[in-house]
C-alpha positions in Angstrom: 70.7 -43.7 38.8 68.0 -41.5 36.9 68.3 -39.0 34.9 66.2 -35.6 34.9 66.1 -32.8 33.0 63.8 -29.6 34.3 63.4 -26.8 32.1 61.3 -23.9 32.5 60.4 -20.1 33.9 57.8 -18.6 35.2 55.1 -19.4 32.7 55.7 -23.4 32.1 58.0 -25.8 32.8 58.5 -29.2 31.7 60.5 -32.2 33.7 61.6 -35.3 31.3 63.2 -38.0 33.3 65.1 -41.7 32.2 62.6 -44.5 32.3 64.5 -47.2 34.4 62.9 -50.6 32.5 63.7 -51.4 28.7 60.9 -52.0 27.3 58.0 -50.0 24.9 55.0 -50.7 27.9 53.5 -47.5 28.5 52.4 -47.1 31.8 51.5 -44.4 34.5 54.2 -44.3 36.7 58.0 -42.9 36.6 59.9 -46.6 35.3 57.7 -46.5 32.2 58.8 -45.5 29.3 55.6 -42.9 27.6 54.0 -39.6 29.0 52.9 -40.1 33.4 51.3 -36.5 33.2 51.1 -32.6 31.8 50.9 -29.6 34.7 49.3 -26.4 33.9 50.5 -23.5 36.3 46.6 -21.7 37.2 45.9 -18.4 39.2 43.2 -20.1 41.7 44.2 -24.3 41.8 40.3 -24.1 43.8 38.4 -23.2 41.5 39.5 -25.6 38.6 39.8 -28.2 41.3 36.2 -27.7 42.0 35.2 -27.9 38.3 37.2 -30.8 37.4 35.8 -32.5 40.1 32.1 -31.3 39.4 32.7 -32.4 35.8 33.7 -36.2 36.4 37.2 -36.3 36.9 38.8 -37.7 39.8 41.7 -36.8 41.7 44.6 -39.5 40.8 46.7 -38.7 43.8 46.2 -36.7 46.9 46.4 -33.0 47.1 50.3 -31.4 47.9 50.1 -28.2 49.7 54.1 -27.0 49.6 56.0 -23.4 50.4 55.4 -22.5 47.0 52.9 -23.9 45.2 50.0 -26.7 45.8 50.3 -30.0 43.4 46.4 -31.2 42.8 46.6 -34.4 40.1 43.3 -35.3 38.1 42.4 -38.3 35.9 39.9 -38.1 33.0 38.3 -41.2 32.4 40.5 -42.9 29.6 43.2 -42.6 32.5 44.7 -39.1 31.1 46.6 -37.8 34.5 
């Protein structure tokens, strides 16, 4: 079973979980063990949407619309999520 630790308020918050494989490969997803991505909490999700888009970045996974907050992913193009 993984492990997961969430800290944070209402200004950030940060989630470190277990990778599940034993080895130094870093990838982008949650077995790996190295960073999958950083969250910024914004006032209008939109707007930077909009500009992230309009300035070459592309969204990594689709767009989560939940009770309390909407999940939008980006990558930049050396694979940054």
């Amino acid at each position: 079973m993984r492990e997961w630790v969430h800290l944070g308020d209402e200004d950030s918050y940060i989630a470190i979980n277990q990778a599940t494989e034993n080895h130094l490969k870093v990838e982008k997803n949650y077995d790996k063990i190295g960073i999958n991505h950083l969250g910024f909490v914004v006032q209008n999700v939109e707007e930077i949407a909009s500009k992230l888009l309009k300035n070459g970045y592309k969204r990594s996974y689709p767009k989560q619309v939940e009770q309390f907050r909407i999940r939008d992913y980006f990558i930049d193009a050396d694979g940054n999520e």
